[in-house]
N, C-alpha and C positions, 0 to 999 in steps of 0.2 A: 201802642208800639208792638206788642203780641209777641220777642223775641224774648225777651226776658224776665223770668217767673221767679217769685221765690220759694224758695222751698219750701215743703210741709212743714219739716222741725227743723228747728232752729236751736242751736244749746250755748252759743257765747257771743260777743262781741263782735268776735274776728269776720262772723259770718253777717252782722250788717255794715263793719268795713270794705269786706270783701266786695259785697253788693253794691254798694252805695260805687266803689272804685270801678267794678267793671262798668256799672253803667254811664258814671261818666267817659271813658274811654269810648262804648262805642258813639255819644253824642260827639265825642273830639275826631274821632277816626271815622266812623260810617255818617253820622249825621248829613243830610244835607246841610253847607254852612251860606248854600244861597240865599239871605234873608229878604225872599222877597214878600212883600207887605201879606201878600194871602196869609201868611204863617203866621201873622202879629194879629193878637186879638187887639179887640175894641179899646182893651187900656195900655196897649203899646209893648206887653209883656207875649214873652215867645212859648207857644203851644209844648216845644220840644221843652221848655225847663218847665213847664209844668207838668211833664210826664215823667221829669228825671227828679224833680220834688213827690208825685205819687209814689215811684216806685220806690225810692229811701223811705218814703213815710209807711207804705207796706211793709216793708223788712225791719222798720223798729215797732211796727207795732205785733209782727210775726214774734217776734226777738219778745217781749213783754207776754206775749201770750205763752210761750213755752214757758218762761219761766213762773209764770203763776201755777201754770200746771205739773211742773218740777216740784213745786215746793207745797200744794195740795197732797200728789202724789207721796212726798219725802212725808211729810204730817201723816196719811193713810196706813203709810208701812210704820209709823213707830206708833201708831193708834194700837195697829193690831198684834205692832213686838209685845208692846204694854200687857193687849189684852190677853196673849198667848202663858205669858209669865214665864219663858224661857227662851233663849236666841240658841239656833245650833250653831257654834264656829264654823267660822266661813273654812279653816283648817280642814275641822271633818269634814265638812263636805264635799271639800275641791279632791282632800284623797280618796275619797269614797268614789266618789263620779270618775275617778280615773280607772274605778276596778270594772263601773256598774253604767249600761247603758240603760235608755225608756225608747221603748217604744208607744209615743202619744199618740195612737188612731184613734182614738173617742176622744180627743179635746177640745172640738166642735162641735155647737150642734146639729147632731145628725142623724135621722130615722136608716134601720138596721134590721135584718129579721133575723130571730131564733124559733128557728120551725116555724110554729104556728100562732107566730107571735112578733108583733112591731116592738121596738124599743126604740125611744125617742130618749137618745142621749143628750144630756148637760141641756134638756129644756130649761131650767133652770140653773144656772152656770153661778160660784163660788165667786165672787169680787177679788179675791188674794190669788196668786199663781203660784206654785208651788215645782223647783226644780226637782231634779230626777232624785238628787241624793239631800235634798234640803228636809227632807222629813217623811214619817208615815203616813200612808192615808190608811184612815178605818171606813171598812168598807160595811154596808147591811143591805136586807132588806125590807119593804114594811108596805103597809097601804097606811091611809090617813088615818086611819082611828089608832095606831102606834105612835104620831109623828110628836105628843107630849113629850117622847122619849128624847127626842132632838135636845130638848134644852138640856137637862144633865148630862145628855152625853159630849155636847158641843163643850160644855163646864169642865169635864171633866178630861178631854180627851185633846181639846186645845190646837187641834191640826187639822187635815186637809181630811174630809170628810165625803163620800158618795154612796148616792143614797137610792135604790132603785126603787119605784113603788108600780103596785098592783094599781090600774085606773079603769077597767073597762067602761065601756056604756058613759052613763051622765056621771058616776065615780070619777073620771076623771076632773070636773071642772069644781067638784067637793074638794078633790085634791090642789086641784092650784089654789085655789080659796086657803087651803090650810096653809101651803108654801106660804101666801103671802099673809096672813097672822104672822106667822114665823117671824120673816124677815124685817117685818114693819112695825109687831109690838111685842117684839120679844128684841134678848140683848142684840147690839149691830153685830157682834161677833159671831152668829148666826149666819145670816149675809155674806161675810167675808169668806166662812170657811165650808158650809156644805152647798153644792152639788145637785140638784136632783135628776135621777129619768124618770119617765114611766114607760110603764107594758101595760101591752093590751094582747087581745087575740085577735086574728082579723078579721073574724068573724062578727067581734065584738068592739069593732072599729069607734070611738066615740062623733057623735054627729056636729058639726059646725055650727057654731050660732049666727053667725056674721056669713052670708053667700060670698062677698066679696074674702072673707079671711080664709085661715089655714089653722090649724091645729097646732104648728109652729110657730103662730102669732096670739096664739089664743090667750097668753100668759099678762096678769094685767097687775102691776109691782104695787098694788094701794092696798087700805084695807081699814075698816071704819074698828079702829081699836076698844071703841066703847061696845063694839059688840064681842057676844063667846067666838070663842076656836069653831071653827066648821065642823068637828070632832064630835062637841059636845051638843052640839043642833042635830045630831042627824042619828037614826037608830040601825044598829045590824042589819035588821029584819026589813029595811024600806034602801036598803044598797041594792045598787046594779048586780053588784057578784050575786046575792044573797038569792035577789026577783029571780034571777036566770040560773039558778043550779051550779053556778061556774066554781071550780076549785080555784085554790092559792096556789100558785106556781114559785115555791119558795125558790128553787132550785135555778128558773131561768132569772129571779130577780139577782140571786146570789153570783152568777157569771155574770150580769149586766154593769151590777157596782165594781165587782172585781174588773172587768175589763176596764170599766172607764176611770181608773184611777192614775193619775196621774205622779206619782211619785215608784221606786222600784222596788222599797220594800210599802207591803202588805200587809193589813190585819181583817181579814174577811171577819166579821162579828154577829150579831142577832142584835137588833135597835134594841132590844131590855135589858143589853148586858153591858155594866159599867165598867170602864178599865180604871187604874191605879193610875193617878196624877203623876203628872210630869214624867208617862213613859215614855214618851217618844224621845225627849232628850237622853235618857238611861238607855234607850236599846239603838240609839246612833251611837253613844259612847263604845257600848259593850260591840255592836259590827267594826266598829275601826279597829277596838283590840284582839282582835276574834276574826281577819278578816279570811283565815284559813276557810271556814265554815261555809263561805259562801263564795268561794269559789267556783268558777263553772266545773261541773259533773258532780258536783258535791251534793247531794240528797238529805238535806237537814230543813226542819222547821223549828220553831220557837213559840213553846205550849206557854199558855195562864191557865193555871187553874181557877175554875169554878166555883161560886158557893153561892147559896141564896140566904137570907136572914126575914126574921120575923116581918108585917106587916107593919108594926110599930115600934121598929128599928131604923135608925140614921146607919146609911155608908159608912163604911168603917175607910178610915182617910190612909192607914198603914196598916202592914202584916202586923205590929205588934196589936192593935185596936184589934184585928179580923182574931187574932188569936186569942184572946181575951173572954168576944162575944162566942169563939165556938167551945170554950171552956161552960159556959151561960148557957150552952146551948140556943143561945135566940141567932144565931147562925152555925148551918149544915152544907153540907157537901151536896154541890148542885143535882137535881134530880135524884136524891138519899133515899125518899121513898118510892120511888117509881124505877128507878135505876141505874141503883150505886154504880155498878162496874163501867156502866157508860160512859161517867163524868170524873172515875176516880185517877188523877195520876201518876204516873209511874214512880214509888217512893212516897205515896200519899202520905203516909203517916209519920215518916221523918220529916217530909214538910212540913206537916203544920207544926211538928215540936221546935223544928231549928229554927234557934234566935234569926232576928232580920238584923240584914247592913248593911253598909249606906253603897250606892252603886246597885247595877244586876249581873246576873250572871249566871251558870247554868248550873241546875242544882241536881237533877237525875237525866239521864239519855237511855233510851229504849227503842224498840221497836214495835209495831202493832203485833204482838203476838204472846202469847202466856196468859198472863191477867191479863192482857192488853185487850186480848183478841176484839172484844166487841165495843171497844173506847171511841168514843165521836170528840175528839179536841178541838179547841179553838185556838189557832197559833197564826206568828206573825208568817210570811210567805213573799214568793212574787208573781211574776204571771208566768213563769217556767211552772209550776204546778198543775196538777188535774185540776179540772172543774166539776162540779156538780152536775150528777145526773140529771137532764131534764124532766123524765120521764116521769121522776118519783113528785110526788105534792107534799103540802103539809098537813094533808087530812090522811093521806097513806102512810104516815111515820116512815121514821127509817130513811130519809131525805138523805142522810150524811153519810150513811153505810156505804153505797159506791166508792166514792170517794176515799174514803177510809180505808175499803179493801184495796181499790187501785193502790193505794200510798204502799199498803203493806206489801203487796206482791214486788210494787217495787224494790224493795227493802228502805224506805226510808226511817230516819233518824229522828225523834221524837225529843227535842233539849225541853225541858219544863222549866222555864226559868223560875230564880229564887224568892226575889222581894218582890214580882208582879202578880196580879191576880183578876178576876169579873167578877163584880158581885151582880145576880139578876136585880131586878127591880123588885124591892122591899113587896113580901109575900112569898106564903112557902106550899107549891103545888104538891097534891098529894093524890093524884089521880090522872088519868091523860084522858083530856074531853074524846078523842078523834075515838077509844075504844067504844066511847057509848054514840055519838053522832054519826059515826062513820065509820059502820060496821064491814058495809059491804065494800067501801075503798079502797081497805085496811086488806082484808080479802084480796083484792083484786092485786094492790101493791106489793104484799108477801109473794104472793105467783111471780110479778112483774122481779121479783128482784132475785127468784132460784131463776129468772132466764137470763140475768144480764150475769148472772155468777159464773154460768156458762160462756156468756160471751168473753168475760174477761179472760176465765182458763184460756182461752182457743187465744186469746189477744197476748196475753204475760204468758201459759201455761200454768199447772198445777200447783198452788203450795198448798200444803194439810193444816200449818201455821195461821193461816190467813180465811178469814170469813165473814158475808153477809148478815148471816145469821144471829140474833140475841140467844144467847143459853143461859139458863136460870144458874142460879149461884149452888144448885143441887148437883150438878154437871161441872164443876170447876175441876175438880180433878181428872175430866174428862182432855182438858186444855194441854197446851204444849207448855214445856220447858219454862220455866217462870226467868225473864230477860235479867241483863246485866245491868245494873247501873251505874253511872261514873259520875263524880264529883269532882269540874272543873274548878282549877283553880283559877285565879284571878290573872289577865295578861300583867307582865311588867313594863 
């Protein structure tokens, strides 16, 4: 008959009454009702009611179809409520979303350049969706020989996840290989909640294996679980990056996961660094009561502090545990021997004494300057923030100093929350490889960053407060004005 179709989706009743009605109407109304014999098949039965029986029988078997996949779908979402271990009220979120738009342009996947470099966004795309004000996403960067880190952080962090990795050359298809380990024999809550891109350089474009494919089909969801991780088959020294001299571009991985994250607030992070359970529920609570702070023009972010703990020490699960082990010393203040002032924050030493309580909430507010001055934090954010220098790597240190100086000139507001914290991944570094491997990059990067301090001047203007620059703790009373800090109280 060719007039009348049934719809894609289907969600009640009504809609194969509805169906089944109009089509008899137009058999009563349009039909030809001339029955002459052409129209009677061989058993005496009319062609038209066997079109007006198909099409009722398409629309209840449409009608059957949606709802299996309704009720697969309803099972998936309370699979992954389950696996999450916390629901945000639908309350907070709908007042939240009333304050906070998204702008979703990476939601797709979609190839993108930064400079000198493809990004191939959500090649690997997250099973769960995640609204604007439903939750955080924790953002990193990594290449595959990091991605072990997935599993305790996915454990630990329980939310919408994006993940950027380094693939150049044959690395890339190492890298999907490890994706799918991940997803296929590791927990399904994996699957459901990270994300991945990758970058490359153009230059260092990875080659097709398939003439007929594309590099956006190249992604293949199986993976023989009786073999190891891709990770552990494969050495430094025999990588694409390694063969070809190529640096780590931490910095454009760092905008890549940040851009494509889909929810409005952020926690840009480093894949070795583990957050405190069940934060994302505690800092949607603490933005609904607190929603002054994040008001537009409002220049505040929300710091965790740092620590690392021995090689054969367990995560500590609470502040009261973490304060414990740094009495035992078998946990230290992140980068302690390499570089206290970097990692220390504002109030450091009232923190770790003040008892923990139940809820979060902001324990000291500062600004990059005093002791601050040469502080690299990790805090929650949104895409209204600076991004990462490109220019800097992670063999030239000092990747975060841009960034950090930007924030300062701006005058932003530094809140360190109370009862959250990162612990790195169990081992306690006491040396930085890049000063003995990467002497001459390191060199090159310190130039690279007295040019962009000047760019900045000329961009913000002058502050004396604010700087690129690391000064040894010999030079501290060289530093400005030691900042204020404020202990908020709790909203009612």
């Amino acid at each position: 008959m060719g007039i009348l179709r049934r719809p894609r989706d289907v969600n009640n009743i009504g809609f194969l009454i509805f169906g089944c009605a109009v089509t008899a109407f137009y058999f009563m109304v349009f039909a030809n009702v001339n029955l002459n014999r052409e129209k009677y098949s061989s058993n005496g039965n009319s062609t038209d009611a066997h079109e007006y029986q198909d099409i009722c029988s398409d629309w209840k078997i449409a009608l059957d179809q949606e709802k299996t996949r309704r009720i697969e779908e309803m099972l998936t979402k309370k699979e992954v409520g389950l696996a999450l271990g916390y629901e945000i009220s639908g309350d907070i979120s709908e007042e939240l979303n009333s304050y906070f738009r998204c702008d979703n342009t990476y939601k797709d996947t979609m190839v993108s350049q930064r400079g000198s470099y493809y990004v191939i966004y959500n090649l690997v795309k997250a099973e769960k969706i995640f609204g604007c004000t439903e939750s955080v996403t924790l953002s990193a960067p990594g290449d595959y020989r990091f991605l072990d880190n997935i599993i305790p952080l996915v454990d630990r962090w329980r939310g919408p996840i994006s993940i950027a990795l380094y693939a150049p050359g044959y690395d890339f298809y190492t890298t999907l290989n490890s994706i799918a380990y991940l997803r296929n024999c590791k927990p399904a809550i994996i699957r459901h909640l990270v994300s991945f891109h990758l970058v490359f350089e153009q230059k260092h474009t990875p080659k097709i294996k398939d003439p007929r494919g594309s590099l956006l089909s190249s992604y293949e969801d199986s993976y023989d679980c009786s073999l190891p991780p891709p990770w552990q088959a494969t050495n430094d020294k025999d990588m694409y990056k390694t063969q070809h001299g190529l640096l780590y571009p931490i910095n454009v991985l760092r905008n890549a996961a940040k851009l494509a994250s889909q929810t409005y607030f952020i926690f840009p992070n480093d894949i070795e660094l583990y957050p405190t359970r069940k934060f994302i529920p505690l800092f949607m609570n603490f933005a609904k009561d607190n929603i002054d702070l994040f008001k537009k023009g409002q220049r505040n972010v929300f710091v965790l502090p740092i620590f690392e703990i021995l090689s054969n020490q367990t995560i500590p699960e609470t502040k009261t545990q973490l304060q414990e082990m740094l009495k035992m010393k078998t946990a230290i203040i992140f980068h302690q021997k390499m570089c206290l002032v970097c990692h220390k924050v504002i109030n450091s030493e009232n923190w770790v004494k003040a008892e923990e309580t139940e809820g979060l909430d902001v324990f000291s507010v500062g600004q990059r300057v005093g002791r601050q001055m040469v502080w690299e934090p990790f805090f929650v954010c949104t895409q209204n923030e600076p991004l990462w220098d490109e220019r800097m790597t992670w063999e030239g240190q000092n990747n975060k100093m841009v960034q950090a100086y930007t924030m300062c000139v701006m005058k932003y507001n530094f809140h360190v929350m109370d009862n959250a914290f990162l612990i790195h991944k169990p081992g306690v570094k006491k040396k930085k490889v890049q000063l003995e491997k990467f002497q001459s990059v390191v060199r090159e990067s310190t130039q690279t960053i007295k040019e962009i301090a000047i760019e900045l001047q000329n961009l913000y203007g002058f502050n004396p407060n604010c700087t690129t620059t690391y000064r040894s703790e010999k030079k501290k009373r060289d530093f400005a004005p030691k900042p204020t800090f404020a202990k908020r109280t709790k909203s009612t």
